[in-house]
C-alpha positions in Angstrom: 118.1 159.8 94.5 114.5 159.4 93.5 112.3 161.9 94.5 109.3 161.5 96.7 106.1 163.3 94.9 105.7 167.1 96.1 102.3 166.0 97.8 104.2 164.4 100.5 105.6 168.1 101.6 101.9 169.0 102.6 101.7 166.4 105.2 103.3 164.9 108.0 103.0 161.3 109.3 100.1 160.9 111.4 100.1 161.8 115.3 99.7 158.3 116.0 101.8 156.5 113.9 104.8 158.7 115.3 103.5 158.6 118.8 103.1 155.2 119.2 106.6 154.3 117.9 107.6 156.7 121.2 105.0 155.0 123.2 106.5 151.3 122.4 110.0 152.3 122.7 109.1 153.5 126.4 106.9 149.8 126.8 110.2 147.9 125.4 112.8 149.7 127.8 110.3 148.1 130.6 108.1 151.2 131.3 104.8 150.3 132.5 102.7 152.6 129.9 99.2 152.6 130.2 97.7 153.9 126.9 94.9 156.0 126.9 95.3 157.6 123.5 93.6 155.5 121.1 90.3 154.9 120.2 90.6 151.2 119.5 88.4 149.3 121.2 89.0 146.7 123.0 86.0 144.1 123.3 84.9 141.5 121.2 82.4 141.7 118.3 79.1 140.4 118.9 79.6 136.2 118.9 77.3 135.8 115.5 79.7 137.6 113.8 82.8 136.1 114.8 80.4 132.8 113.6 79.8 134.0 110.3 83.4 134.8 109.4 84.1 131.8 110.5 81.4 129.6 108.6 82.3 131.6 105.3 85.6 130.5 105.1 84.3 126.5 103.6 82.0 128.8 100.7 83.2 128.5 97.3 82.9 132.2 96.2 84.8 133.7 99.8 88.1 133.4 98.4 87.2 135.2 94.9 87.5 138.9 94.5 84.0 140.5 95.5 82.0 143.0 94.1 83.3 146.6 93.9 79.5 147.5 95.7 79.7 144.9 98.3 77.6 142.0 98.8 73.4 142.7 97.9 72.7 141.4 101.2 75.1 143.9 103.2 73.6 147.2 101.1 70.2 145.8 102.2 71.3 145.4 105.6 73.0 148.6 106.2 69.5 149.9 104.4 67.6 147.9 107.2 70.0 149.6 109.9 69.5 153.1 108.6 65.8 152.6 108.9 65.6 151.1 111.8 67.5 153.5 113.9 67.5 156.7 112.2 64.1 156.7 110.5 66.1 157.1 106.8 65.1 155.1 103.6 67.9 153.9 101.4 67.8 152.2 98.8 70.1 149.5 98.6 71.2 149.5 95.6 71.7 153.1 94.3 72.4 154.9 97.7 74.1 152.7 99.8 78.3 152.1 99.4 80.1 149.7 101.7 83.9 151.3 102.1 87.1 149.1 103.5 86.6 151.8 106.5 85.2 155.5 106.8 89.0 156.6 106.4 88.6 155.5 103.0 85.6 157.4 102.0 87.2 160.5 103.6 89.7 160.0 100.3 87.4 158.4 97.7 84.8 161.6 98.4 87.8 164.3 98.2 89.0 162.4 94.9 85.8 162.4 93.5 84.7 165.8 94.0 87.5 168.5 94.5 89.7 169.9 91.9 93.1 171.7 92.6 92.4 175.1 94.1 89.0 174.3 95.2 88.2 175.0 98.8 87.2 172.9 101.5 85.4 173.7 105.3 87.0 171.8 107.8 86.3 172.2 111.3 88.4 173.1 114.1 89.3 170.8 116.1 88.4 167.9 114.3 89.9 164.9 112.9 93.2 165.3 111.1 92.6 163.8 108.3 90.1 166.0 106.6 92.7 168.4 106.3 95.7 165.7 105.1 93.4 164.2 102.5 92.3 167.9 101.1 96.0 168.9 100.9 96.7 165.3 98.9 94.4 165.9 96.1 95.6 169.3 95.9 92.8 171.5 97.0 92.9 174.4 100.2 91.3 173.6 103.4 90.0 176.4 105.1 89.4 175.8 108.7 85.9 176.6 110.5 86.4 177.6 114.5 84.0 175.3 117.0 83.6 176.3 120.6 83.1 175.5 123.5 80.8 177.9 124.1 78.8 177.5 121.2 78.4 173.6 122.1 81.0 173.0 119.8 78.5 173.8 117.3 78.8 175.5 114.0 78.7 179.2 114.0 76.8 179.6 110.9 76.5 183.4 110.9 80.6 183.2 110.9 80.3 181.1 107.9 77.9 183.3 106.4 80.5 186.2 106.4 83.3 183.5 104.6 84.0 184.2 101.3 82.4 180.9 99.9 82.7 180.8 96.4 85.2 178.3 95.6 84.0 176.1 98.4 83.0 172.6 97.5 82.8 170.6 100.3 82.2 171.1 103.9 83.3 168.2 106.7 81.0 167.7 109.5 81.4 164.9 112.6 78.2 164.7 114.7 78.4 163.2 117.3 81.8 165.2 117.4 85.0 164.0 117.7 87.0 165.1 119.7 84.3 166.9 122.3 81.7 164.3 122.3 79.2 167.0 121.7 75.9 165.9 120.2 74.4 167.5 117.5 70.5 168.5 117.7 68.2 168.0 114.7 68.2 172.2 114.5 71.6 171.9 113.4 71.4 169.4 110.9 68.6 171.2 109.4 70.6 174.8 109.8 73.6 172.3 107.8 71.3 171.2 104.8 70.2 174.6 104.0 73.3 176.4 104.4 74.8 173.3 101.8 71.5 174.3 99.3 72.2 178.2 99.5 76.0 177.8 98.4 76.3 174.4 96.7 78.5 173.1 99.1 78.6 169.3 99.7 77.7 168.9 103.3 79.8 165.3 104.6 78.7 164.1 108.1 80.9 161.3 109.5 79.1 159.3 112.2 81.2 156.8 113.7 80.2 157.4 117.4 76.3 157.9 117.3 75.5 154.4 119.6 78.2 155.1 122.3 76.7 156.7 125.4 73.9 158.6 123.6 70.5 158.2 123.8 69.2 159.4 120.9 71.3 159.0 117.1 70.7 160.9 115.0 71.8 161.1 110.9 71.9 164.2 108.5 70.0 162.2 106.2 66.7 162.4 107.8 66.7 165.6 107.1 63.8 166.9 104.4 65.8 166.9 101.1 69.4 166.2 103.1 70.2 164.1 99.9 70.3 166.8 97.5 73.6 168.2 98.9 74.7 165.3 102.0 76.1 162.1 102.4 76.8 160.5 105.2 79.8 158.5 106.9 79.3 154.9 109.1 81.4 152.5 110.7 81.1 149.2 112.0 84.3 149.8 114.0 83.6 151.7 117.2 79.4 150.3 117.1 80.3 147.1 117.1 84.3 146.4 118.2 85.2 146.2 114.8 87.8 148.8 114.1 90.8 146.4 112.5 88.0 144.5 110.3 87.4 147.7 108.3 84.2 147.9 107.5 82.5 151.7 106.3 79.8 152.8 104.7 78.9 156.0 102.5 75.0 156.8 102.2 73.3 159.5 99.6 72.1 160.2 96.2 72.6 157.9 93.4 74.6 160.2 91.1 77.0 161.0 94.5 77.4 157.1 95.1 78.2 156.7 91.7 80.6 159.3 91.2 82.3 158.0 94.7 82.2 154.4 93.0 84.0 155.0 89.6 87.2 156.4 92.3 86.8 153.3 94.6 86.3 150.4 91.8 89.9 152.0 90.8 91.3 151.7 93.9 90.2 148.2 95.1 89.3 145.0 93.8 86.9 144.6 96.6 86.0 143.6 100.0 86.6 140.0 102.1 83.2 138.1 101.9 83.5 136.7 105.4 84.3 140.4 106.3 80.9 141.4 104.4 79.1 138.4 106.0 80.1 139.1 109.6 79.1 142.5 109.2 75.5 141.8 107.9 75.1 139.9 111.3 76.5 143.2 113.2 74.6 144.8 111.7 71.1 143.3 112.9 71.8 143.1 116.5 69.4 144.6 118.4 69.1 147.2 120.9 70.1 144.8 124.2 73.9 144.7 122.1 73.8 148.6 122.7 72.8 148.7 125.9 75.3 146.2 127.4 77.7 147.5 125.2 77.4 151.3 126.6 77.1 149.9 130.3 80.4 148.8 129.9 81.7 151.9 128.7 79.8 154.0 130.9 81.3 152.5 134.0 85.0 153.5 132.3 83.8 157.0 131.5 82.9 157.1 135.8 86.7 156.0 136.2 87.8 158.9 133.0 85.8 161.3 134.9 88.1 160.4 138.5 91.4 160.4 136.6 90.5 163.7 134.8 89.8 165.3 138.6 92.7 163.9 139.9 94.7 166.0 136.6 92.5 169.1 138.0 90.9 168.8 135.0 87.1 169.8 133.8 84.7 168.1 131.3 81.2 167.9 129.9 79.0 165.4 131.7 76.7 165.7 128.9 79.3 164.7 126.1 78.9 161.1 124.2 81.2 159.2 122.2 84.4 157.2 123.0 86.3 159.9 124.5 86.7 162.3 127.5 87.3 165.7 126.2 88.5 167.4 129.2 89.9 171.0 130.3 93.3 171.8 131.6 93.9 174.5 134.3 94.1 177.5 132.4 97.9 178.1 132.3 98.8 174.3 130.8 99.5 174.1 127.4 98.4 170.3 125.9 101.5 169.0 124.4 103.3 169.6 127.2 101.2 168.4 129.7 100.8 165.1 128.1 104.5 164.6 127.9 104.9 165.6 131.7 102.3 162.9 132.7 103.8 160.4 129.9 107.2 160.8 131.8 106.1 161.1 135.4 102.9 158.6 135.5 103.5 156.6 132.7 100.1 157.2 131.4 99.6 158.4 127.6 96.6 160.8 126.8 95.9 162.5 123.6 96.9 166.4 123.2 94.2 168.3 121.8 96.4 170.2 119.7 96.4 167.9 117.6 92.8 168.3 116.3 93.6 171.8 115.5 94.9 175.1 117.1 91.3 175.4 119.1 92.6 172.0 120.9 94.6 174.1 122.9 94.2 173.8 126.2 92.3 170.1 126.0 93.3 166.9 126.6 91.6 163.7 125.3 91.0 160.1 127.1 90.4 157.0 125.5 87.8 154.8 126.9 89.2 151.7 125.6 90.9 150.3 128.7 89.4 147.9 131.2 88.7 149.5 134.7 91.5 147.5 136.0 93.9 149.8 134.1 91.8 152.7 134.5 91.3 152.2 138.1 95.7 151.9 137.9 96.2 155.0 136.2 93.6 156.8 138.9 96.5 155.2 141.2 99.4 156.6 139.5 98.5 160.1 139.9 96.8 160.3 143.2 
């Protein structure tokens, strides 16, 4: 019998990927599950880009492999974006690296940067994958506590009292996922120094800044942020994009480049009517946003209903696409979400699974129409 490598005995197969299997296995047996698990959303792109795809298809070059930096015109546009809503300057062609997805940076990053034994800040909760990726390429995550108390903020005094001396890189997720909580500029600031005194890359991933918050915010506008941060983007949540793939990495030169010799490896690069659609995402102006987040504000009002009926709390100040919401003290998550999988048919995310300080928590997907959400308010009232 052949083997599979010893990495493979670190991990486990994503939540999501076994869940779902359960989910559709419920769906198939006739079961009417709504699922509000996932963050996939489930709107259209904006109609230019679904245009330019389209149109790309009759150009000569779209069926060619692409460059292993993406297309000039989509660095310049993500460039154009960064500046235009965050107030950061990029240049195009040094700091700017357009990734099949952030998923894929999360890896390229780690690959480029840690060795085996070298140490890794990962916060908790936060998204599983920082913590499978850093136990693929062999280094040690060690896990920073957020709280609810704390605004699900750093505690940087804890941090301070870490041993930190075979830490390399540090994992960040402003606006946070899962809590939605919302990071002020104090932090970043408190995050670029505290990368600068220890040498620590500081990585923010930004998916969710433009859904139901009023003011994004990057890492990289931070005085000097460059020296030690990049940052994380993604046309997938912004801009209904998620199965398109479309990421981005932003930072120094010599950090792009070191992140680009693992990716030109690993991929012969990306689809140009992908690249072409996202350069018209990309400019969209603010009107796309704000219809965009009307729609998803009137399904956080539903969330917020279906989370009372569960006797749950939740911050009415959180952004993002999720509900991060409190059990009754003496629920434990796993087992709540299978009770109300079994009994109501409805599937909601454990918090567990973002790390033992998701205990306790529950997480809802906007990404259902208020038909279904106003069905699954139904089902347990």
């Amino acid at each position: 019998m052949i083997e599979a490598a010893n990495r493979l005995q670190t991990i486990d197969e994503y939540y999501f990927s076994k869940k779902l299997r359960e989910v559709n296995l419920l769906i198939a047996s006739g079961k009417p599950v709504i699922n509000l698990g996932i963050g996939s959303p489930d709107m259209q792109p904006p109609k230019k880009v679904l245009s330019a795809i389209s149109a790309s298809f009759e150009n000569p070059i779209a069926h060619k492999y692409q460059s292993y930096q993406g297309l000039p015109e989509l660095r310049d546009a993500i460039s154009r974006f960064y500046k235009a809503h965050f107030s950061v300057n990029l240049s195009p062609s040094t700091e700017v690296l357009p990734l099949m997805g952030s998923k894929e940076g999360i890896m390229h990053i780690s690959m480029a940067y840690l060795n085996e034994g070298d140490e890794v800040l990962i916060p908790n909760p936060g998204y599983p994958t920082y913590q499978s990726v850093t136990k693929l390429v062999g280094a040690k995550g060690v896990l920073y506590e957020l709280d609810e108390a704390n605004n699900w903020m750093p505690d940087f005094k804890a941090l301070e009292k870490l041993d930190l001396t075979k830490v390399k890189l540090m994992w960040v997720n402003y606006p946070h996922m899962p809590t939605g909580a919302k990071p002020s500029k104090i932090v970043f600031e408190e995050l670029v120094a505290f990368g600068k005194r220890h040498d620590i890359l500081i990585v923010n991933d930004n998916p969710y800044s433009f859904i139901l918050n009023d003011s994004p915010k990057s890492i990289l506008s931070v005085e000097g942020a460059k020296d030690v941060c990049l940052e994380l983007n993604s046309l997938s949540k912004t801009f209904n994009m998620a199965g398109w793939r479309v990421g981005m990495v932003m930072g120094a030169s010599a950090h792009i480049n070191n992140i680009l010799k693992v990716k030109s490896n690993m991929d012969s690069g990306m689809f140009y009517g992908i690249q072409k659609g996202a350069i018209e995402a990309l400019k969209c102006s603010n009107m796309w946003f704000a219809t965009l987040n009307n729609v998803y504000q009137e399904r956080r009002n539903l969330v917020w209903q279906l989370a009372d009926a569960l006797n749950c709390t939740y911050d009415k100040d959180a952004s993002g696409l999720f509900v991060w919401a409190k059990l009754p003290a003496y629920l434990k998550s796993e087992e709540f979400i299978d009770l109300v999988l079994k009994e109501n048919h409805i599937f909601i995310t454990p918090g567990t699974i973002f790390g033992t300080k998701g205990e306790g928590y529950i997480r809802f997907s906007l990404c259902a129409s208020t038909e279904v959400l106003e069905e699954a308010i139904a089902r347990v009232k």
